[in-house]
N, C-alpha and C positions, 0 to 999 in steps of 0.2 A: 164256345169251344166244342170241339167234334172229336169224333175219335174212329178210324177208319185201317184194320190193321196195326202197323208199326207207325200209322202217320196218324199226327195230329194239325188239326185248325185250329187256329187261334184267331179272333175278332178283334183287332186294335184300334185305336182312334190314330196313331202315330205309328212310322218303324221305329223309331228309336234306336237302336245299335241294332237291329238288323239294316237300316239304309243300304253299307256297303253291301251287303250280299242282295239286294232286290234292285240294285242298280247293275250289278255283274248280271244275274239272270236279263235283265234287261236289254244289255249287250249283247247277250247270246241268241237274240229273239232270230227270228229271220228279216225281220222290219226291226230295226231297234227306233225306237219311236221315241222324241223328245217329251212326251207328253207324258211320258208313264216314267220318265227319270222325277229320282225321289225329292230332289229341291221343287221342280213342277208342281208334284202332287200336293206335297205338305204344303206350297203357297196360294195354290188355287181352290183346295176343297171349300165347298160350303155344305150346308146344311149341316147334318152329324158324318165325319168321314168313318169307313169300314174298310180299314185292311184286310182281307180272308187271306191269312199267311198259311201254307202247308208247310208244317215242319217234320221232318225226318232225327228221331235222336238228335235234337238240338238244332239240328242245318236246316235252312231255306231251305227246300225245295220246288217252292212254285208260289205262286197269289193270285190276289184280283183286286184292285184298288176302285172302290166303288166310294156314294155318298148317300145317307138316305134323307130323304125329303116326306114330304107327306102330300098323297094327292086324295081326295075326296076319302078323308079319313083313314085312308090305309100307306103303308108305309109303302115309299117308290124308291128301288134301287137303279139310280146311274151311273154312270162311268164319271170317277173324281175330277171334278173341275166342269161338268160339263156346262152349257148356258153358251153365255156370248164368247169367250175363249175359243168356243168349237176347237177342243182335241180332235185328234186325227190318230189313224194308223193305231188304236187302241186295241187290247188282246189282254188276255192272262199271261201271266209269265208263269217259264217252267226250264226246271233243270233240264239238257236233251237227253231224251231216254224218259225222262219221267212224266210227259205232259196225259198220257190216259189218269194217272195217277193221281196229277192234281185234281186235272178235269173232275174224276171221280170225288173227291174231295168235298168241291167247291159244289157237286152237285147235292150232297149228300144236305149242305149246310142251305142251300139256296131253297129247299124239295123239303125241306122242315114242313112241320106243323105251323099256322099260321095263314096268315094272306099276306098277299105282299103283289106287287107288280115291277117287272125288270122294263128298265126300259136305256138301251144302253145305243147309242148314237155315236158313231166315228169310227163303230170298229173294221178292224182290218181285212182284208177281202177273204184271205185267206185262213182266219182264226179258227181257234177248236171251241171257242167261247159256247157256239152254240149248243153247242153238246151238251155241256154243265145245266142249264136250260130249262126249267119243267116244260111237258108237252103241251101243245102246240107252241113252234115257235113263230113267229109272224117277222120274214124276214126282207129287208126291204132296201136296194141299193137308194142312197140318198145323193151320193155325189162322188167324184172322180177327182183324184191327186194327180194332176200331169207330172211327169218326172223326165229326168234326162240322167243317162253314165256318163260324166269325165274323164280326163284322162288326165297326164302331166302340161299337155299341153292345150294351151286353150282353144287355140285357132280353129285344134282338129274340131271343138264343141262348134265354134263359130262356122267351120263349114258344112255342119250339117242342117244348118238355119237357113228357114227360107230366103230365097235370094231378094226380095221386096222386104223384110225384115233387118238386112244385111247391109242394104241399100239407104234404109232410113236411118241405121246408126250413124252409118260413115258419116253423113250428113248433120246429125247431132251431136255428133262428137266434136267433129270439126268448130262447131259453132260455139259449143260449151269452154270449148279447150280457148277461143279467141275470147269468149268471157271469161279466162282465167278457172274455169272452175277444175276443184283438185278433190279426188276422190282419198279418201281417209277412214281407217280400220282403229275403232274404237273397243280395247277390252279391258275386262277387271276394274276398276274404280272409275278407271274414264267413261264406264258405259253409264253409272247415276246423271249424268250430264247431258250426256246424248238421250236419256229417256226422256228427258224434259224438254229435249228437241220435238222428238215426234210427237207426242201431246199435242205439243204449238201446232205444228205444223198437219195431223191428221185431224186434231179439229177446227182448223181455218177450213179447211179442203174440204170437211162433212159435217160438222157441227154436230144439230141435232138427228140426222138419219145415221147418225154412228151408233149401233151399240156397244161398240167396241170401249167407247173411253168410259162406259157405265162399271165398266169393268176393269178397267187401267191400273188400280192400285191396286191387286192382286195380281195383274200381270207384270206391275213393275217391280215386287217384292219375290215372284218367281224369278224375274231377269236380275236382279242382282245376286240371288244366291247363286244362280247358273251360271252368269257370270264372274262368280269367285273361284266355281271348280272349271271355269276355260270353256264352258259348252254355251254359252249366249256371249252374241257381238253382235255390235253395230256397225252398220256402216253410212258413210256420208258424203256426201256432195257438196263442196264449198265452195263458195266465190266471197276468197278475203274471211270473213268474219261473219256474213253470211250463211247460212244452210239454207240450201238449196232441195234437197231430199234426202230422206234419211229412211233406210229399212234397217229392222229386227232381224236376225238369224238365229238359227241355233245351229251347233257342231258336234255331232252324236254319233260316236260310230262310226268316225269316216266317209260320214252326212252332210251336207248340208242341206237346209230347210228355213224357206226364205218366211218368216212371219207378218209380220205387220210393217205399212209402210206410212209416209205421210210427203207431201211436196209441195212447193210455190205453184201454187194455180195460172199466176201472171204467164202469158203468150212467150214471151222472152225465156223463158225457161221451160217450153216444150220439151218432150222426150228427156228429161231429167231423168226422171225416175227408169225409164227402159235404160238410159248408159248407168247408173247408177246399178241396177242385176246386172249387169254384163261387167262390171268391173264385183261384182261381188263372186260372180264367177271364175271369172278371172284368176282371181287370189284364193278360190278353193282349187282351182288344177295346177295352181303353181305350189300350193300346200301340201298336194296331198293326195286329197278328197276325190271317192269316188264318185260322187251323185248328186245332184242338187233338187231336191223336192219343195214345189209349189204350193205343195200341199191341197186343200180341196178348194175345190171350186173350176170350172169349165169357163171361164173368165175368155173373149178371145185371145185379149193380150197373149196368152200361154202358149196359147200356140207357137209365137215365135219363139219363144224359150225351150220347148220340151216337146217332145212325140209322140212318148210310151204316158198312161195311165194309168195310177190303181183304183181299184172300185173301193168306197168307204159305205158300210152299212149300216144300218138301224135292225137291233134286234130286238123285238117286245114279246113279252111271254106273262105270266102269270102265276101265282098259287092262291087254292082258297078259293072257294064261291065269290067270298067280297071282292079278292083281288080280279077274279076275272070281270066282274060286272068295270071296277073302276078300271083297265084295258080295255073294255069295250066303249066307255068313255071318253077315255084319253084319245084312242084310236079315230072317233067322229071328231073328236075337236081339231086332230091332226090334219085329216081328212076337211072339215072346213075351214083351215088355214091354208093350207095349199090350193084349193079352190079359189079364196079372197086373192090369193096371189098370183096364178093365175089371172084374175079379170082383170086384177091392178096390170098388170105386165100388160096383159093386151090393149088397156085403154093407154096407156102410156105409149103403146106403138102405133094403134092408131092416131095419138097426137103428133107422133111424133112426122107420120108420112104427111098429114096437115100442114106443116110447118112449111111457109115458103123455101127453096131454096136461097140462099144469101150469095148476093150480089159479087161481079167480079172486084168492084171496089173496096167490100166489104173485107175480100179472102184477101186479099191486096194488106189490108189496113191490118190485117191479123186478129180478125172477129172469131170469139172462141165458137166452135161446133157445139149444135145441142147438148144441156145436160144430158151424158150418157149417148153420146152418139161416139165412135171408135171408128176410124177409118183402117185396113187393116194395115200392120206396121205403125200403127201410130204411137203415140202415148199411152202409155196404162194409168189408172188413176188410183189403184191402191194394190197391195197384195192382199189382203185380208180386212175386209170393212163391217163383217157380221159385230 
């Protein structure tokens, strides 16, 4: 607990009956971000969670949902949930008018006595986060959210699509629609059902390079309380009693934010998953919804979907002698993880120009394209695979 003029911090493991009010600030963010709504946080944290609530004479006024871990002895603060989930779009929240205030706050409590190391991954381009911050902050764009504005109507979204992306629907569709497949919007109890789809179905398609399903049952206990208060839906692609592809959403704001996907890998069901977004689209400009966010990753597929970007960053900083030795630490291991990934990438390109090309017989017979090979307009093979 802190105490900073008329405001106080408070430290909690849970909101408890603050929830409503850190969800409303949440609203009012300029990015309202699905990851920082309170059923989210409470179902994703690990380690020990830390709410730094700023209270005003009893009111929210602002916070920072973090979780603390332990790296090379000293304590690590991230952003709640962080790991295979990858949140996105993350910041502090603040009443408007008040965010120097919290800022101050949070820095007052974070610049304590002690060691400790921040290391907070997904925040938003724009945030005041860094400010709260002890000095130096070490700041680092890690990756890009393509997004697109909708409207009421869809078509206006569809003709701002590239024309070869436009091209290859027509084509999918037509084809899907002769296999009878029928798109279907899954909410509130019917989504426990559809989570057990995409499991099936995103681990046939990636198995073991998913980390994604290491983490599933805290992603699946996030998406049912979300989808109790109307902000997580499914949606799905069926042929009969089949599922064909199935993505995760969430509805935030007047959001939408396409999460996780999963599809029939078989030839006969190409571009599934690409008509499957576009009919998830679809039904947010007929809803409503102004925006559909992709969320991170520079994926090509996105392209055809989206135009505009946001930048997602990594902020690391430090307190403490011990804290800054264990960042400079963490920072080289960073540093030679990106590197291993790197050469991995490059030797997998090099194999991949190796590769003969396959036969007119072959494309004829419907031989799948190399692992991870994407023609453009083609098929996407997930929305989110980390």
């Amino acid at each position: 607990m802190g105490d900073r003029g008329g405001l106080r911090l408070l430290v909690r493991p849970r909101l408890g009956p603050l929830e409503p009010a850190w969800d409303a600030l949440v609203e009012r963010l300029p990015l309202p971000s699905p990851f920082l709504r309170s059923w989210w946080l409470e179902q994703t944290a690990r380690g020990v969670p830390r709410f730094l609530l700023v209270v005003d004479a009893g009111e929210l006024v602002g916070g920072l949902a973090l979780q603390e871990e332990r790296w090379l002895g000293v304590p690590r603060l991230r952003v709640m949930g962080a790991g295979a989930l990858c949140p996105d779009h993350l910041d502090l929240v603040a009443l408007p008018g008040r965010e120097e205030d919290v800022a101050a706050a949070l820095a007052a409590w974070l610049r304590r006595p002690g060691s400790r190391v921040l290391d907070l991954e997904g925040v938003a381009g724009g945030s005041r986060l860094a400010a709260a911050l002890p000095s130096p902050v070490r700041r680092e764009v890690v990756a890009v959210a393509p997004w697109a504005p909708l409207t009421e109507d869809p078509d206006e979204w569809l003709r701002t699509r590239p024309r070869g992306f436009r091209a290859t629907l027509r084509k999918a569709a037509r084809r899907l629609d002769e296999q009878a497949a029928a798109h279907r919007v899954l909410r509130g109890a019917q989504v426990d059902a559809a989570l057990a789809a995409l499991r099936r179905l995103h681990g046939a398609q990636w198995g073991e390079r998913s980390n994604f399903l290491a983490a599933y049952d805290r992603f699946a206990a996030a998406s049912r309380a979300g989808a109790s208060r109307g902000e997580v839906v499914v949606h799905e692609l069926a042929a009969g009693d089949e599922v064909v592809a199935v993505v995760s959403c969430f509805e935030v704001a007047g959001r939408v934010s396409l999460y996780q996907s999963g599809r029939l890998c078989a030839h006969g069901w190409r571009n599934a998953a690409t008509v499957l977004l576009v009919e998830v689209i679809r039904d947010a400009c007929r809803r409503g919804l102004t925006e559909v966010d992709l969320l991170r990753g520079d994926e090509p597929y996105k392209a055809g979907f989206a135009s505009a970007a946001r930048e997602l960053l990594r902020l690391r900083a430090a307190h403490g002698a011990a804290g800054r030795l264990a960042l400079a630490a963490l920072a080289a291991l960073v540093l030679g993880t990106a590197v291993r990934k790197l050469a991995g990438r490059r030797l997998r390109l090099r194999r991949r120009r190796a590769l003969p090309a396959p036969s007119a017989a072959g494309q004829a017979a419907g031989q799948a394209a190399p692992q991870g090979v994407r023609a453009h307009g083609g098929d996407l093979g997930l929305v989110r695979q980390r």
